[in-house]
Each structure stands twice: as structure tokens, then as C-alpha cells.
VEXTORLO-572527 format. One record per atom (N, C-alpha, C, O): x, y, z; residue number from 1; atom name. Coordinates in steps of 0.05 Angstrom, whole numbers, always signed. Each point is the difference from the previous one (the first is absolute). Layout:
<recs>
+--------+--------+--------+-----+----+
|      x |      y |      z |   i | at |
+--------+--------+--------+-----+----+
|      X |      Y |      Z | NUM | CA |
...
+--------+--------+--------+-----+----+
</recs>
This chain:
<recs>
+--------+--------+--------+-----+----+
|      x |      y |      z |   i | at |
+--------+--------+--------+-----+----+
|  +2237 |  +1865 |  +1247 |   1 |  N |
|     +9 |    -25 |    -12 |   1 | CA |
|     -5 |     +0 |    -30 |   1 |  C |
|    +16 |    -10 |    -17 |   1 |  O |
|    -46 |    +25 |    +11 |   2 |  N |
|     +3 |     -4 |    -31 |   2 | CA |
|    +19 |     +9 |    -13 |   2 |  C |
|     +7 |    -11 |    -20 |   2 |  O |
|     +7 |    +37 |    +30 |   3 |  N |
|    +20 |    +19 |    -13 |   3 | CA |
|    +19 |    -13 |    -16 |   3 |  C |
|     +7 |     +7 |    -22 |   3 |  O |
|     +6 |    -39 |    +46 |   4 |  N |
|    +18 |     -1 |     -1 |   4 | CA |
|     -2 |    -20 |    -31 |   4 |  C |
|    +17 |     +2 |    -18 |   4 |  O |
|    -37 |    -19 |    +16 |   5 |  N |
|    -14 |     -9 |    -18 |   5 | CA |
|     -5 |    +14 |    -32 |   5 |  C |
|     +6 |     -8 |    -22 |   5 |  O |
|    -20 |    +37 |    +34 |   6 |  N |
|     +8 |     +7 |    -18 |   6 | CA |
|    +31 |    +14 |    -27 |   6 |  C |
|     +3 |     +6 |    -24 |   6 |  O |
|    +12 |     -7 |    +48 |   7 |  N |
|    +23 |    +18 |    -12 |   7 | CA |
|     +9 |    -31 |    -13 |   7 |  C |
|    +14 |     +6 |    -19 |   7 |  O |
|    -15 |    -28 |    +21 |   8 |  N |
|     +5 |    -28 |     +1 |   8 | CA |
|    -19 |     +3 |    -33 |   8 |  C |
|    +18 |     +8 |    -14 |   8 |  O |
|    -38 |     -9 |     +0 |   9 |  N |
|    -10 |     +5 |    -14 |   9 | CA |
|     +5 |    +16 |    -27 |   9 |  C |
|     -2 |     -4 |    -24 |   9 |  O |
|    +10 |    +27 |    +43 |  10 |  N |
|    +21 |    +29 |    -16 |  10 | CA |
|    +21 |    -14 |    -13 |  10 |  C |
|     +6 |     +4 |    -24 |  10 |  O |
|    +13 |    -26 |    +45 |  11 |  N |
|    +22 |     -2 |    -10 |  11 | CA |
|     -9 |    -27 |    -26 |  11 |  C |
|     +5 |     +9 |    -22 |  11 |  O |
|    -12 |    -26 |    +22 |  12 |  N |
|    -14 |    -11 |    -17 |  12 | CA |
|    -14 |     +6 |    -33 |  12 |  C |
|     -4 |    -17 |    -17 |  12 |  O |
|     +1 |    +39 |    +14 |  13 |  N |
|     -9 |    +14 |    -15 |  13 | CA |
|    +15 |    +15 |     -8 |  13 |  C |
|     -3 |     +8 |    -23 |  13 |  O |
|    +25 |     +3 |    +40 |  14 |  N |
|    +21 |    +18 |    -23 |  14 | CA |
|    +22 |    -14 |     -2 |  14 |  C |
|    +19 |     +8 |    -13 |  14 |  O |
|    -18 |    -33 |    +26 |  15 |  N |
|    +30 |    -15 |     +1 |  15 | CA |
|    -13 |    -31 |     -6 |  15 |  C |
|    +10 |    -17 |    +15 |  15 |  O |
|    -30 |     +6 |    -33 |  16 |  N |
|     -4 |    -25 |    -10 |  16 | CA |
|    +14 |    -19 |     +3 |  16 |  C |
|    +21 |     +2 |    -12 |  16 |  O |
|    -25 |    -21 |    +25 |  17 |  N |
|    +15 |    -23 |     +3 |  17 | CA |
|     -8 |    -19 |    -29 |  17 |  C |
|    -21 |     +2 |    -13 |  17 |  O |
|    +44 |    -19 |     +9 |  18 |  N |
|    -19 |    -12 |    -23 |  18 | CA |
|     -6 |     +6 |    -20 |  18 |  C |
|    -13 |    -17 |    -11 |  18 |  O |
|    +17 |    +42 |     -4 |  19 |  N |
|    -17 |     +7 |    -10 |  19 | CA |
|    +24 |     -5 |    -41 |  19 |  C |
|    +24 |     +3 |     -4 |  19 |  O |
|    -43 |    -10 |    -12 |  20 |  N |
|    +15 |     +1 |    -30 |  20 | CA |
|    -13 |    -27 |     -7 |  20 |  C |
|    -16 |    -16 |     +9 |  20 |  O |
|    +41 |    +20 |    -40 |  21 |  N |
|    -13 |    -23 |     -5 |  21 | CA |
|    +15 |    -27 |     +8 |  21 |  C |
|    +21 |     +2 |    +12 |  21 |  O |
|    -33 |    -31 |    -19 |  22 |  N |
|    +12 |    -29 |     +3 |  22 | CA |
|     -1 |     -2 |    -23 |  22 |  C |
|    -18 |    +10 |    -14 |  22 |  O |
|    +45 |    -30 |     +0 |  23 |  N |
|     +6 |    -12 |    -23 |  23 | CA |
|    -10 |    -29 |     +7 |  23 |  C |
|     +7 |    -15 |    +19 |  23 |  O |
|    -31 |    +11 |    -43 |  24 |  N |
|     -1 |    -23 |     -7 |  24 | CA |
|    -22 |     -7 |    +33 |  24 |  C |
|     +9 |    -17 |    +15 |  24 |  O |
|    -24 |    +25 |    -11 |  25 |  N |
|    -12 |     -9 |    +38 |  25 | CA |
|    -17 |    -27 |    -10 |  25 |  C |
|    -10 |     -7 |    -22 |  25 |  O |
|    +10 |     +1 |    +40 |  26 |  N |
|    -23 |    -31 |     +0 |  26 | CA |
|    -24 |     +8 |     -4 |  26 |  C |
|    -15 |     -8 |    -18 |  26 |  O |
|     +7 |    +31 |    +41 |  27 |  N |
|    -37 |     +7 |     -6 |  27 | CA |
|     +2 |    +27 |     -3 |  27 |  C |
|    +23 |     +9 |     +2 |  27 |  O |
|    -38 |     +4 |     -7 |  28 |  N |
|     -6 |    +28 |     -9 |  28 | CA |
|    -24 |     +8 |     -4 |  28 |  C |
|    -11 |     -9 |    -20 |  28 |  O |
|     -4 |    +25 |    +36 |  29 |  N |
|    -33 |    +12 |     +5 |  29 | CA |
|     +8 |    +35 |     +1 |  29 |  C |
|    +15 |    +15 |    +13 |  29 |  O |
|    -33 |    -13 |    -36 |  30 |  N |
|     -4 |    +36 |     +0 |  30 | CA |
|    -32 |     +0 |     +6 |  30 |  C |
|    -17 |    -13 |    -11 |  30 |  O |
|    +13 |    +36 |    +36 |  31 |  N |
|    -16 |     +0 |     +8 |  31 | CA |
|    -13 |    +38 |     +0 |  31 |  C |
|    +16 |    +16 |     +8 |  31 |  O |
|    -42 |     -6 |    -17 |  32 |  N |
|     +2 |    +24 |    +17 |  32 | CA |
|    -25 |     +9 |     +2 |  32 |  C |
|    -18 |    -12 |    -12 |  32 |  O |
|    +13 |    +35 |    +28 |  33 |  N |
|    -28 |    +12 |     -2 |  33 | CA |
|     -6 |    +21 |    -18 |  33 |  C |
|    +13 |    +21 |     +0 |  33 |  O |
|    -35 |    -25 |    -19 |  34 |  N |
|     -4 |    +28 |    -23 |  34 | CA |
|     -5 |    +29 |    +13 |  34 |  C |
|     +7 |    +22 |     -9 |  34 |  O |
|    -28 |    -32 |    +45 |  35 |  N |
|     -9 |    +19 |     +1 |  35 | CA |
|    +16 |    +22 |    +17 |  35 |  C |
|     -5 |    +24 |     +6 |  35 |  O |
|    +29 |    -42 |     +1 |  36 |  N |
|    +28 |    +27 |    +21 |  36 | CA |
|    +15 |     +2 |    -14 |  36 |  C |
|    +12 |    +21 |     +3 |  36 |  O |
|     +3 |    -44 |    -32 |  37 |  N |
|    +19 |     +2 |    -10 |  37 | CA |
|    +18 |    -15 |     +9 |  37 |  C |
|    +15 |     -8 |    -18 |  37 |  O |
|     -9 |     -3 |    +49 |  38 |  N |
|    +19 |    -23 |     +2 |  38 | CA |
|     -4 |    -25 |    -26 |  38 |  C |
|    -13 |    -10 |    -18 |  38 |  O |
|    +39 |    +10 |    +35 |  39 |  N |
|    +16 |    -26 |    -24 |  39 | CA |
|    +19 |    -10 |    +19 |  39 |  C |
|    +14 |    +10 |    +18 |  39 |  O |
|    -18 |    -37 |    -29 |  40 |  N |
|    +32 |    -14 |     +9 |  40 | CA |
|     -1 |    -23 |     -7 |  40 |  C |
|    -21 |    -12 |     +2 |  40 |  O |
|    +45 |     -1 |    -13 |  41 |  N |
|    +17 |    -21 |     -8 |  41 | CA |
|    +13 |    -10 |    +19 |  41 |  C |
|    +18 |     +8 |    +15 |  41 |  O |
|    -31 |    -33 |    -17 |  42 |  N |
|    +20 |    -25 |    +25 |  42 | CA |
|    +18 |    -12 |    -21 |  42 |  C |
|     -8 |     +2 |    -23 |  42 |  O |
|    +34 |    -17 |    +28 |  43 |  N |
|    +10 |    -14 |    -11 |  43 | CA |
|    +18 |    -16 |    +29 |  43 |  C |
|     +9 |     +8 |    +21 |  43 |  O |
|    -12 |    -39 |    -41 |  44 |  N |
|     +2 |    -25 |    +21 |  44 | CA |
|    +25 |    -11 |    -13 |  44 |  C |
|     +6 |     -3 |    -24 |  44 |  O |
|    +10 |     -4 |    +51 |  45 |  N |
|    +26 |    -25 |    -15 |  45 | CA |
|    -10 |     -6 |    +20 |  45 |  C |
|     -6 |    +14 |    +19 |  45 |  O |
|     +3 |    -51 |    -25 |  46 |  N |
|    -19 |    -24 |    +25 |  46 | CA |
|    +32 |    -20 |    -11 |  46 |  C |
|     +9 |     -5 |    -22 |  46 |  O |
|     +0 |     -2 |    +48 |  47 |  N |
|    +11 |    -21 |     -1 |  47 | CA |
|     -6 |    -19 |    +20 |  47 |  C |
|    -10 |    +14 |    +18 |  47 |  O |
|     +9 |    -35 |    -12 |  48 |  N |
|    -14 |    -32 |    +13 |  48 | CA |
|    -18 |    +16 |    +11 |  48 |  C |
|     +1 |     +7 |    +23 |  48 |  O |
|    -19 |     -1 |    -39 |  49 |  N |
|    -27 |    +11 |    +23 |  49 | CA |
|     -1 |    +27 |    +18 |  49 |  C |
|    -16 |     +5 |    +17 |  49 |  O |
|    +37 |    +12 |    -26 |  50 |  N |
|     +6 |    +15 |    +11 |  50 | CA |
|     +1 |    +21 |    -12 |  50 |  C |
|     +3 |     -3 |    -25 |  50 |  O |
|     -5 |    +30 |    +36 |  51 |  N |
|     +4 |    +29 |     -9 |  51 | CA |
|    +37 |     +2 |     +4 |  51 |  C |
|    +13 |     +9 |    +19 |  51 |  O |
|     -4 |    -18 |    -42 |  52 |  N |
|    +31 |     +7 |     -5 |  52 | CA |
|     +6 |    +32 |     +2 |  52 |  C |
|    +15 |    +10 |    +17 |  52 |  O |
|    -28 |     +3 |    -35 |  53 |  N |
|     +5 |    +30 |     -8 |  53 | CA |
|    -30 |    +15 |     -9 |  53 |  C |
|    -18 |    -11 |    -13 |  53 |  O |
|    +19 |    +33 |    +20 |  54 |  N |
|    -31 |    +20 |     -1 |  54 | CA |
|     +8 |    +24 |    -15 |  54 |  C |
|     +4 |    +19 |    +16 |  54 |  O |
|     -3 |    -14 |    -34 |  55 |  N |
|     -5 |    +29 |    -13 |  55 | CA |
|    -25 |    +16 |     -2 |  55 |  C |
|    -18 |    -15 |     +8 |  55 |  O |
|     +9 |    +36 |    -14 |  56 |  N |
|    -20 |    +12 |     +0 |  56 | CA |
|     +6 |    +26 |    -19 |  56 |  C |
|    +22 |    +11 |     -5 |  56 |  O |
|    -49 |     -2 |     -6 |  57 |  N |
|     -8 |    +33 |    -10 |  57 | CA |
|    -17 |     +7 |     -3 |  57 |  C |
|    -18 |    -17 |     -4 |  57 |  O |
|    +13 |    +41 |     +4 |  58 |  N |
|    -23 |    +12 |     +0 |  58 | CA |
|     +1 |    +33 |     +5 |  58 |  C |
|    +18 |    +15 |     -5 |  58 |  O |
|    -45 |     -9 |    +15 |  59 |  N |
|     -5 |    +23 |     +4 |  59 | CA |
|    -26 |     +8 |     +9 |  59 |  C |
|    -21 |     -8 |    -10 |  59 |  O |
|    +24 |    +23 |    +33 |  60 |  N |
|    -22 |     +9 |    +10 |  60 | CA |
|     +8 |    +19 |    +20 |  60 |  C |
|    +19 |    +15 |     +0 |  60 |  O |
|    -43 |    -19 |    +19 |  61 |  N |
|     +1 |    +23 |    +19 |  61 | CA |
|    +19 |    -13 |    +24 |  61 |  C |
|    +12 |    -21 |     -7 |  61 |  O |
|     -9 |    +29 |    +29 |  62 |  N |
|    +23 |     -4 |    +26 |  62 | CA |
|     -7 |    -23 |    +15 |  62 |  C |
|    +15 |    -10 |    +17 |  62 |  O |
|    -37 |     +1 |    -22 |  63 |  N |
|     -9 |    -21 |    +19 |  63 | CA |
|     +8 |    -27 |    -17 |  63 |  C |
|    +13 |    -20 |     +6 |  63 |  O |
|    -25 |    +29 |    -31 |  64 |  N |
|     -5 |    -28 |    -17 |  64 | CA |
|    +36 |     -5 |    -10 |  64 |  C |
|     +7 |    -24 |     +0 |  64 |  O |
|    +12 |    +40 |     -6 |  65 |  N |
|    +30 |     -9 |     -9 |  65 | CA |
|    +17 |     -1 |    +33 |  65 |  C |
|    +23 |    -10 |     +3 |  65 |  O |
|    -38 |    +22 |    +20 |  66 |  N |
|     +5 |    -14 |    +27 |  66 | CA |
|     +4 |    -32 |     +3 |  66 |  C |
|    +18 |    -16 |     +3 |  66 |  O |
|    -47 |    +16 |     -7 |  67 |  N |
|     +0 |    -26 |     -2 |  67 | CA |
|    +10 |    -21 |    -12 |  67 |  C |
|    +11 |    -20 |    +10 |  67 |  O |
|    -14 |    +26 |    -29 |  68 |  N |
|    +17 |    -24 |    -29 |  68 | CA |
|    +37 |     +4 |     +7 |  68 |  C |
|    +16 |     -9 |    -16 |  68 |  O |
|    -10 |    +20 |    +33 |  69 |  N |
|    +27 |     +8 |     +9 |  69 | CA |
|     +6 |    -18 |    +20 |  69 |  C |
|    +18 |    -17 |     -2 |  69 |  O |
|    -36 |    +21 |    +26 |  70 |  N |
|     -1 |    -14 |    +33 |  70 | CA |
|    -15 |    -36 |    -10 |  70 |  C |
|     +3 |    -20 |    +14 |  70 |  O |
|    -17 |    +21 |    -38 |  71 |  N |
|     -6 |    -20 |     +1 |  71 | CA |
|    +17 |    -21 |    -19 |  71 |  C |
|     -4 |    -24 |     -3 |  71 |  O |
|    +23 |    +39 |     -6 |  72 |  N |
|    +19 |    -19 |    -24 |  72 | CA |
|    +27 |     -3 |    +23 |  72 |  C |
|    +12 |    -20 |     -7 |  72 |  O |
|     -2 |    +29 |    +24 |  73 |  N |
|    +10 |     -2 |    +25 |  73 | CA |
|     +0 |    -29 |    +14 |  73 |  C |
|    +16 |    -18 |     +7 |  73 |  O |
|    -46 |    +24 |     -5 |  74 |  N |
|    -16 |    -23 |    +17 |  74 | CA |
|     -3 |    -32 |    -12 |  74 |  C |
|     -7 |    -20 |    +13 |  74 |  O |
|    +14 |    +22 |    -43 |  75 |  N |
|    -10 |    -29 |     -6 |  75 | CA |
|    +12 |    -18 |    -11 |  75 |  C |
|     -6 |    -23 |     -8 |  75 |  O |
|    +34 |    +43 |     +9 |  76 |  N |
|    +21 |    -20 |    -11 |  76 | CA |
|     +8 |    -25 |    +24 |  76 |  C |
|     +3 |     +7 |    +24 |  76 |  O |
|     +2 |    -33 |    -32 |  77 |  N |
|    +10 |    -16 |    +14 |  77 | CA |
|    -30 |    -19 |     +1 |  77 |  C |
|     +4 |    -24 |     +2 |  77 |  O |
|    -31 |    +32 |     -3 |  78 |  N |
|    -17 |     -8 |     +3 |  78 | CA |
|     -9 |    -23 |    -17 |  78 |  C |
|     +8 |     -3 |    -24 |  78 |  O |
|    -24 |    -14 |    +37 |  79 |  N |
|    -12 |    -21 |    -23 |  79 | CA |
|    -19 |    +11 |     -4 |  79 |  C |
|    -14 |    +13 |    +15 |  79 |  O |
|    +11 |    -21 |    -44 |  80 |  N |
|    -31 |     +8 |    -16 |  80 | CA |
|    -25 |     -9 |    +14 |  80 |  C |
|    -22 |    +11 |     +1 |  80 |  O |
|    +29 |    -32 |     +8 |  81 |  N |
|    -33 |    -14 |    +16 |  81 | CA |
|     -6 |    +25 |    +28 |  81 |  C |
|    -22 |     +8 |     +5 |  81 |  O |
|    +39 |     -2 |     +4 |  82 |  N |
|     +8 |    +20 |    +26 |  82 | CA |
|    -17 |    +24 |    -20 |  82 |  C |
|    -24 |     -2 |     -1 |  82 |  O |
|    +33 |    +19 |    -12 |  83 |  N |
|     +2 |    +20 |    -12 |  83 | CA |
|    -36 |    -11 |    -12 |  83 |  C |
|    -12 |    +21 |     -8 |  83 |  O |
|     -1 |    -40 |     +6 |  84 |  N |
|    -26 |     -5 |    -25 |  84 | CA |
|    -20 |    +12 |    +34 |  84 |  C |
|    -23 |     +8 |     -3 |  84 |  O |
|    +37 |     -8 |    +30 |  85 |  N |
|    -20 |     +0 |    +22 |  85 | CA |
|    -10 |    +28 |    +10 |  85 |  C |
|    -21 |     +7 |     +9 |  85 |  O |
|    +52 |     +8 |    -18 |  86 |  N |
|     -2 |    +40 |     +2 |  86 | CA |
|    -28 |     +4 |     -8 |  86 |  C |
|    -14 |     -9 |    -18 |  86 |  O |
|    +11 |    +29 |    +43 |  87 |  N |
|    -27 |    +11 |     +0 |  87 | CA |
|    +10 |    +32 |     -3 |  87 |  C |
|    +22 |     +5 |     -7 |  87 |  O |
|    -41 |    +15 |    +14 |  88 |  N |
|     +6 |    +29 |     +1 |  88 | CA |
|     +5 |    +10 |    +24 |  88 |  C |
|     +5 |    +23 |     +4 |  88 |  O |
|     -8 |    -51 |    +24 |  89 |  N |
|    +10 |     +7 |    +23 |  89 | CA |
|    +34 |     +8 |     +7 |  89 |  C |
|    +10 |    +12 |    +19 |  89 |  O |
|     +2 |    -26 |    -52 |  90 |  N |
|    +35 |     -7 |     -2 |  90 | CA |
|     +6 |    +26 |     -6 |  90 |  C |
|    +21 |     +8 |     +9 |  90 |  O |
|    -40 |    +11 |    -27 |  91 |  N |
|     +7 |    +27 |     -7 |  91 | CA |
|     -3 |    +15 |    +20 |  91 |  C |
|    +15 |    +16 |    +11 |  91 |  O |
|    -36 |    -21 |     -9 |  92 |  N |
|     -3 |    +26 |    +31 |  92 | CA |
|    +24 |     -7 |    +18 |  92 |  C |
|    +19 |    +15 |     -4 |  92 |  O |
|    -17 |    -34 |    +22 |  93 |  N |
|    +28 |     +2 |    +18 |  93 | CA |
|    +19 |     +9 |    -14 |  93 |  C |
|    +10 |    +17 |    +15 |  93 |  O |
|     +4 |    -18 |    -38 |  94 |  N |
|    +16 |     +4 |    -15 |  94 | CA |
|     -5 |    +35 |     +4 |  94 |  C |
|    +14 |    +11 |    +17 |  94 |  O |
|    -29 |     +2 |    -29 |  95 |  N |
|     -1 |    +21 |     +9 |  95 | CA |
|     -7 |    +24 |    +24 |  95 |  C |
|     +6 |    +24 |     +0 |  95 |  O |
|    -21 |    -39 |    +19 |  96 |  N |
|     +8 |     +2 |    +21 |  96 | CA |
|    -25 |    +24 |     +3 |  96 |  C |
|    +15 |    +13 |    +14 |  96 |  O |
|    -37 |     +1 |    -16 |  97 |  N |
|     -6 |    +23 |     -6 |  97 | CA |
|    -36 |     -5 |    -12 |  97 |  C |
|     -4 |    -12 |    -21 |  97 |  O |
|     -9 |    +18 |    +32 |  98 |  N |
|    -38 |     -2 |     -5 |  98 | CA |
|     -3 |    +16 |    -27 |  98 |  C |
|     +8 |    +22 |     -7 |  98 |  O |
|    -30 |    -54 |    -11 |  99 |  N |
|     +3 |    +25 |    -29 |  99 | CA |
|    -31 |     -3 |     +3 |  99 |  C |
|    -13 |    -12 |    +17 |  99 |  O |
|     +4 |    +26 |    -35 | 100 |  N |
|    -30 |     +8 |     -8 | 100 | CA |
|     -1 |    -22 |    -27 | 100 |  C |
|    +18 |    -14 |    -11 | 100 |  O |
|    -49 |    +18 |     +4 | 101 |  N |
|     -6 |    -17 |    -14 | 101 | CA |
|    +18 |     +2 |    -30 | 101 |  C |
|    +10 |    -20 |    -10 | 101 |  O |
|     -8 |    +52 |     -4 | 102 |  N |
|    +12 |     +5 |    -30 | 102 | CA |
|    +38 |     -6 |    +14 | 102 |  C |
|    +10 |    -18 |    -14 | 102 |  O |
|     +5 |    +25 |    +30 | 103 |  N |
|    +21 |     -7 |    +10 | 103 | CA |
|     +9 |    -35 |     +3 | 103 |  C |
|    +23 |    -10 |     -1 | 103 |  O |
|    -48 |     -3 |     +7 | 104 |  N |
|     +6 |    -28 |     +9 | 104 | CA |
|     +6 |    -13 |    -35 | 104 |  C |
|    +18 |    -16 |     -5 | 104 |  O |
|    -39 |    +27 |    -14 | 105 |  N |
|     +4 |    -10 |    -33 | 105 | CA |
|    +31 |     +9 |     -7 | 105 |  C |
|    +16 |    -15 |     -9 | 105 |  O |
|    -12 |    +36 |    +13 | 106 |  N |
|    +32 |     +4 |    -11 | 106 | CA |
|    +21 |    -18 |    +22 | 106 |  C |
|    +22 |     -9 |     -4 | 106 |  O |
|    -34 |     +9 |    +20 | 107 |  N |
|    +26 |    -17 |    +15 | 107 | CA |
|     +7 |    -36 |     -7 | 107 |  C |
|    +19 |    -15 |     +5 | 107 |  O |
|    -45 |    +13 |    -17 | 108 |  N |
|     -5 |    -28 |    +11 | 108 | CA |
|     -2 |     -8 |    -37 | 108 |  C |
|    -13 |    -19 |     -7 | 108 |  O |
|    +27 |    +33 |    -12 | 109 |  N |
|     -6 |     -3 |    -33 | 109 | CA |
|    +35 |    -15 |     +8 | 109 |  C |
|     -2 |    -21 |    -12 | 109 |  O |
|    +19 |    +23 |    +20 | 110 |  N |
|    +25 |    -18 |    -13 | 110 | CA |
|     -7 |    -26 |    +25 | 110 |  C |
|    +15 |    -20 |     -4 | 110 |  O |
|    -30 |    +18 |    +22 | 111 |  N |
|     -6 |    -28 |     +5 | 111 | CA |
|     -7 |    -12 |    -20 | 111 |  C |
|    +15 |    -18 |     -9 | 111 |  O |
|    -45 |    +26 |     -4 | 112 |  N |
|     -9 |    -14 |    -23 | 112 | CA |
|     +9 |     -6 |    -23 | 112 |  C |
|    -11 |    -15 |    -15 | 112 |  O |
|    +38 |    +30 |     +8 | 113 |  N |
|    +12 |     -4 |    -16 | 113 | CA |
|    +20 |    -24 |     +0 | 113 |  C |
|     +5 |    -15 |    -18 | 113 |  O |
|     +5 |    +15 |    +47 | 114 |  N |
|    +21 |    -17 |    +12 | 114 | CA |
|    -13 |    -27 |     +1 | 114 |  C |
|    +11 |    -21 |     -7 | 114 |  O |
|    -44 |    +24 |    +19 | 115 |  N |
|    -11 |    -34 |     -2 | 115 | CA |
|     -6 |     -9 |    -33 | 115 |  C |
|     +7 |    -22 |     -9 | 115 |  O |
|    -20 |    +42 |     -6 | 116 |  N |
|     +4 |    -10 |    -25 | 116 | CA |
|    +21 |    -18 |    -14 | 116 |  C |
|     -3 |    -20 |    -14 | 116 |  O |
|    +30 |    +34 |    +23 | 117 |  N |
|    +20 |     -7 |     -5 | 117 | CA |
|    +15 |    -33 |     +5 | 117 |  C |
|    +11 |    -16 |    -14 | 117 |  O |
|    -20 |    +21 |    +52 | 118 |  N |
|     +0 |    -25 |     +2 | 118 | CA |
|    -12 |    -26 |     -6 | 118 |  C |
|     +8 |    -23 |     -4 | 118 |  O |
|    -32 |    +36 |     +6 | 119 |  N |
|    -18 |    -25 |    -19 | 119 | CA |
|     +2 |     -8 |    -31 | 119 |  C |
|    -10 |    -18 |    -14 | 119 |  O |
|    +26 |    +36 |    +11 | 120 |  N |
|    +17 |     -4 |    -38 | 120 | CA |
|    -30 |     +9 |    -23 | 120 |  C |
|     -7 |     -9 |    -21 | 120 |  O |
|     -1 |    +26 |    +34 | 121 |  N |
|    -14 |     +6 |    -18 | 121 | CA |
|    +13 |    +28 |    -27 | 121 |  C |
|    +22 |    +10 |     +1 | 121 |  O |
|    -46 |     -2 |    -24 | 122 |  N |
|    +23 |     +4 |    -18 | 122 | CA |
|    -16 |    +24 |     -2 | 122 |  C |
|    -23 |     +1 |     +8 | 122 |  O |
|    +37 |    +24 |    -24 | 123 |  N |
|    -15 |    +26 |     -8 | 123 | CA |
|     -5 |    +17 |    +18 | 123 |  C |
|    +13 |     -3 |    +20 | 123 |  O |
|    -33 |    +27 |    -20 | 124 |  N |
|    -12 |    +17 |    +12 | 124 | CA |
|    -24 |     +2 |     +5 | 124 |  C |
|    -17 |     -6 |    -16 | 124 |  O |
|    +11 |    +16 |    +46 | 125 |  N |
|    -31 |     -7 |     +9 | 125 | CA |
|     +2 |    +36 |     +3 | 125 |  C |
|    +19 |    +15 |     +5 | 125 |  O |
|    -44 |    -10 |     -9 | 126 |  N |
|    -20 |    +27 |     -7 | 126 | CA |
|    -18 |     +0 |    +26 | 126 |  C |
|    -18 |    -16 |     +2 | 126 |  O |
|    +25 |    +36 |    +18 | 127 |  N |
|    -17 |     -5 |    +23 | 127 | CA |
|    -24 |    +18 |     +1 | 127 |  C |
|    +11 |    +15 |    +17 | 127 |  O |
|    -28 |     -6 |    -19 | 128 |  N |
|    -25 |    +23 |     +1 | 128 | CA |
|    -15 |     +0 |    +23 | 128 |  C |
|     -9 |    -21 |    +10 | 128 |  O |
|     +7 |    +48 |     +1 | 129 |  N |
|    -20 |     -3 |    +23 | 129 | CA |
|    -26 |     -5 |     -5 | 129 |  C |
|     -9 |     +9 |    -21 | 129 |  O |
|     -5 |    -20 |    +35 | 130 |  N |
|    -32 |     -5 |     +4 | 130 | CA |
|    -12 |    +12 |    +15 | 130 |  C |
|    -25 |     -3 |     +3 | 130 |  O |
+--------+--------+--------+-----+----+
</recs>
């Protein structure tokens, strides 16, 4: 079953959904980790409360531009209050596939980017391990 998950993943990563830039977006969060090198850029068009349109970019490894792929998919049509409740349980089903602790941080960096976003917050957050 994971296989099938994973080739689902594969395609995600070499065939981006979503992915470029938005003219002019409502919200916009660049997010990444110093210590793997991911990155990624959410960009929001919100109309009545809603995820109108989702762009994204970035770069990283297979899991983390997986994600920000399966998850910019996932949230269009959505209201922001809906979208402020996403946990990392929304990623994992989304990917379908058991990660380890350094796998779960790259997967789960364009959520935090995506809630940033929705919460309209502004700039770049700097994440460091402890």
C-alpha cells in the first residue's frame, strides 16, 4: 500500500501541482529550514473567506516540495477559519506513508508556511533545531 503512496509522492515532486508564481496574492509566507535547506513560498488569493487560488515555491528535498504540491491541491476552495484548524495529521493523510522525526520537519515546513499565511502574518520565520 505504501508503494502506491509512494509513486503518488514521486509524481508530486516531478510534476508540481501549483507550483509558480501569483500576481499581486492577498497573503504571502516564505518559510524555510537553515539546517536541510528547504524553502517554500505560500502565496494566497482569499476571496469571502476563502482560498480562491494557491500558488507555491520552493525547494527542497522529495517529501517537503511533495507536500507543498498535495497540499496546495488540498486547500483551495477552503475557508481560512477551516484551514487556521490544520494540524500535521492533514499532512500525513495527504501523504499517505510513516515519516521519522528529520522527514516529519520537511514535510510539515509548507503547512507552516500555509498557516502563517493564513493567519496573514508577514516575512520570514528562521526555524533551528534544539
Amino acid at each position: 500500500m505504501y508503494d502506491l503512496y509512494a509513486e503518488e509522492i514521486l509524481d508530486h515532486y516531478k510534476f508540481p501541482r501549483n507550483r509558480g508564481k501569483m500576481d499581486n496574492p492577498d497573503r504571502v509566507y516564505h518559510d524555510h529550514n537553515p539546517l536541510c535547506g528547504d524553502e517554500v513560498t505560500i502565496m494566497l488569493r482569499i476571496e469571502d473567506g476563502r482560498v480562491k487560488d494557491v500558488k507555491w515555491e520552493g525547494q527542497g528535498c522529495t517529501i517537503s516540495m511533495a507536500s507543498a504540491s498535495m497540499l496546495s491541491e488540498a486547500v483551495k476552495g477552503k475557508s481560512l477559519e477551516e484551514l487556521r484548524t490544520w494540524g500535521k495529521e492533514h499532512v500525513l493523510d495527504l501523504l499517505g506513508i510513516p515519516l521519522g522525526p528529520v522527514r516529519l520537519k520537511c514535510a510539515l515546513l509548507p503547512l507552516k508556511a500555509l498557516k502563517a499565511a493564513v493567519w496573514g502574518l508577514e516575512g520570514t520565520e528562521e526555524h533551528e533545531e534544539t
